[in-house]
py3Dmol code that shows the C-alpha trace and the ligand (Angstrom):
import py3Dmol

protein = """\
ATOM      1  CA  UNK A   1      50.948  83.982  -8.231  1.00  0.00           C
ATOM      2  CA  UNK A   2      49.560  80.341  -9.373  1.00  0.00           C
ATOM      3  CA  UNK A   3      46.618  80.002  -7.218  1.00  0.00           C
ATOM      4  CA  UNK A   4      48.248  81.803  -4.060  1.00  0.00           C
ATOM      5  CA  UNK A   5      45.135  83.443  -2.495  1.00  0.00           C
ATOM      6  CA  UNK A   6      47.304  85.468  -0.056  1.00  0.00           C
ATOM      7  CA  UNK A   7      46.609  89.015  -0.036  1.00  0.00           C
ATOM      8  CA  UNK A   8      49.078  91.719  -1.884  1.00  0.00           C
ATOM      9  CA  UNK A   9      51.346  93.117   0.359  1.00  0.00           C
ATOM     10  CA  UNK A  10      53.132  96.194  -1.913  1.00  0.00           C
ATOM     11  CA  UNK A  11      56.772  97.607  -0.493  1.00  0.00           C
ATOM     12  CA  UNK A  12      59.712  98.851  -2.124  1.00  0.00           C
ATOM     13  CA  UNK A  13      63.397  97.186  -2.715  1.00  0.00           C
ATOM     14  CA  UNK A  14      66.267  99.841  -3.476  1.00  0.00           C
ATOM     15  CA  UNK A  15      63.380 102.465  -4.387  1.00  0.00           C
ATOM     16  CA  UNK A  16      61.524 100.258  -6.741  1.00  0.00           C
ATOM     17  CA  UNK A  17      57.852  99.547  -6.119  1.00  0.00           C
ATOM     18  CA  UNK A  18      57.459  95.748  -6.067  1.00  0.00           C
ATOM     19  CA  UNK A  19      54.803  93.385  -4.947  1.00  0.00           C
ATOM     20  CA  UNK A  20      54.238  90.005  -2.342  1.00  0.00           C
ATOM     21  CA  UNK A  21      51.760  87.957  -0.347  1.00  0.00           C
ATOM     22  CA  UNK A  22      50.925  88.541   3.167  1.00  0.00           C
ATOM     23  CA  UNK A  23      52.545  86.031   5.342  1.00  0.00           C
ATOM     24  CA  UNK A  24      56.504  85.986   2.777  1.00  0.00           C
ATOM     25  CA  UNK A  25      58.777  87.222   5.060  1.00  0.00           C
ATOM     26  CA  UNK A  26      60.913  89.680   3.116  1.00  0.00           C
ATOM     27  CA  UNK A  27      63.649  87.448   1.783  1.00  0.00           C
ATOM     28  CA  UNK A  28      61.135  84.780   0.400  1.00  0.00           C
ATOM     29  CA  UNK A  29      59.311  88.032  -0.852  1.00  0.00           C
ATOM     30  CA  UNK A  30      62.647  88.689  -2.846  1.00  0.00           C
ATOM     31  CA  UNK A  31      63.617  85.999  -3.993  1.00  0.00           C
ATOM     32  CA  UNK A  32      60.127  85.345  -5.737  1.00  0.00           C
ATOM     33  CA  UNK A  33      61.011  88.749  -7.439  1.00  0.00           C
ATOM     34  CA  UNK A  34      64.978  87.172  -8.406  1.00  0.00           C
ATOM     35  CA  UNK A  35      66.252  89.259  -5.962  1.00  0.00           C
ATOM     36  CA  UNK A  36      69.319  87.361  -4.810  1.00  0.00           C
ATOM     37  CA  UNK A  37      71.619  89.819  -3.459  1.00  0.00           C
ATOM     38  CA  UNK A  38      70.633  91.459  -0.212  1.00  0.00           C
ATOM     39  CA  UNK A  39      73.922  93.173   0.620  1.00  0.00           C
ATOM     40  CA  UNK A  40      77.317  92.875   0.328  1.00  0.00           C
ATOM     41  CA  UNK A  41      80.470  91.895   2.059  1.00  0.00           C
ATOM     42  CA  UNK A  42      82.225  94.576   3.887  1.00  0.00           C
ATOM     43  CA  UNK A  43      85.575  92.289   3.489  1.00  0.00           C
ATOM     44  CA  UNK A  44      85.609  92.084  -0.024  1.00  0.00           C
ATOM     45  CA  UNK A  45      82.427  93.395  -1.290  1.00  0.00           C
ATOM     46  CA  UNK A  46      81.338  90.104  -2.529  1.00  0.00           C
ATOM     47  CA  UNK A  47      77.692  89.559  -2.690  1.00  0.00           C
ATOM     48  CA  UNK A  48      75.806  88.203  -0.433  1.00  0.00           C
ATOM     49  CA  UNK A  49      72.396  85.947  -0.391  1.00  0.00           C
ATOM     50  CA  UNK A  50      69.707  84.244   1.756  1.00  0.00           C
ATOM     51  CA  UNK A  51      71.950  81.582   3.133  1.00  0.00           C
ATOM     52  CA  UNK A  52      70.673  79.374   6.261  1.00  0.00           C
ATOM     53  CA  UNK A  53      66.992  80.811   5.827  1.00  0.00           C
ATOM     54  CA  UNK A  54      66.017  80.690   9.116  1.00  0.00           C
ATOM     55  CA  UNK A  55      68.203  83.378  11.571  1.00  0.00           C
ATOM     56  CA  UNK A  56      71.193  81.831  11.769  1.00  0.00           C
ATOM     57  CA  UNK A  57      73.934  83.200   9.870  1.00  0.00           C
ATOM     58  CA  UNK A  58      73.069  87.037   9.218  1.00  0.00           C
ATOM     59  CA  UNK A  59      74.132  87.028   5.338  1.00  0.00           C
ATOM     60  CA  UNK A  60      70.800  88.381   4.767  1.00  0.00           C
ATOM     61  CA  UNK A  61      71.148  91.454   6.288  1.00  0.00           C
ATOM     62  CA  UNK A  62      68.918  94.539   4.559  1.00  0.00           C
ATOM     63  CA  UNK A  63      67.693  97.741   6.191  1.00  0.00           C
ATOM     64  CA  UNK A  64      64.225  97.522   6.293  1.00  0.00           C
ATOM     65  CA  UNK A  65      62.763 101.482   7.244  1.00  0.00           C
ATOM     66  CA  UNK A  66      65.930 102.387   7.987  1.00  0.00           C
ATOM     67  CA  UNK A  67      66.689  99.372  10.357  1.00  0.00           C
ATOM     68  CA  UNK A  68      68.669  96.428   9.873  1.00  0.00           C
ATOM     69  CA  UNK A  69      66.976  93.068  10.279  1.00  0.00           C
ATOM     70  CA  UNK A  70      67.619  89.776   9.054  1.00  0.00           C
ATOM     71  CA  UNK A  71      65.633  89.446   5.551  1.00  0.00           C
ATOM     72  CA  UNK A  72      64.469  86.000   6.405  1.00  0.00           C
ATOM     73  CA  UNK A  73      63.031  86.615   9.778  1.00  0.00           C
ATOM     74  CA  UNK A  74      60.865  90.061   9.117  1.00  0.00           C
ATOM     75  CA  UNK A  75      58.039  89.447   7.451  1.00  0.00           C
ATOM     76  CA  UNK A  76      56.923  91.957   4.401  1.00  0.00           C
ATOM     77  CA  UNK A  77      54.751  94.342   5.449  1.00  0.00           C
ATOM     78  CA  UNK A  78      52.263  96.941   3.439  1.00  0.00           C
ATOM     79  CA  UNK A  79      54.656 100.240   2.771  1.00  0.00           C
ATOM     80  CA  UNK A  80      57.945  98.881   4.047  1.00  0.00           C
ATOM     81  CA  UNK A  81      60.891 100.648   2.098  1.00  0.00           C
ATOM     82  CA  UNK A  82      63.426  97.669   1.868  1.00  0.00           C
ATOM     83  CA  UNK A  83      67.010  98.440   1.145  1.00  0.00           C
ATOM     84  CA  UNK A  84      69.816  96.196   0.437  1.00  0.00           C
ATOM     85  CA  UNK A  85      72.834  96.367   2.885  1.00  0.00           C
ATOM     86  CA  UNK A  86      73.121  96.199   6.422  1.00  0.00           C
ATOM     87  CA  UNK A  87      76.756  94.861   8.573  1.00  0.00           C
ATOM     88  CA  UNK A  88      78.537  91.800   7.941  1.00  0.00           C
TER      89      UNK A  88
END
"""
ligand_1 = """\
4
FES
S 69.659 83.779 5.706
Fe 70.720 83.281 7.496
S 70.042 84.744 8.945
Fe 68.839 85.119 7.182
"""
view = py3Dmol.view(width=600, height=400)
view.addModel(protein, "pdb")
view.setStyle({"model": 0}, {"cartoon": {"style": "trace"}})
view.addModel(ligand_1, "xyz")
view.setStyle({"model": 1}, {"stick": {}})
view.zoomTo()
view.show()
């Protein structure tokens, strides 16, 4: 990753093995990889992306091991199974 000396931190997203640095939290970690859609609406189904980056508004929602967290506030760990979805 152009000079990034960060360790590799591998995890999966919707059951495919990807790869980041130690220290992304999981929605920077995803969007490196053009992952823009983290879940989507239960209103209308529309998709929805890292938005405020920083807690705020929740459109980042994923289930990370089976929990759901806010994508841009849980950093990536070694193992994590990531999984798009989560509530509005
Ligand atoms: S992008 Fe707004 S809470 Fe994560």
């Amino acid at each position: 990753m152009n000079g990034d000396r960060r360790a590799s931190v591998g995890f999966t997203f919707a059951g495919r093995a990807v790869e980041a640095r130690a220290g992304d939290t999981v929605a920077m970690a995803l969007w490196r990889l053009g992952e823009r859609t983290l879940r989507h609406s239960s209103r209308d189904g529309a998709p929805r992306a890292v938005f405020c980056n920083m807690g705020v508004c929740y459109e980042c929602l994923c289930r990370v091991d089976g929990a759901v967290v806010r994508a841009c506030t849980t950093l990536v760990q070694d193992g994590m199974r990531v999984e798009p979805g989560g509530r509005p």
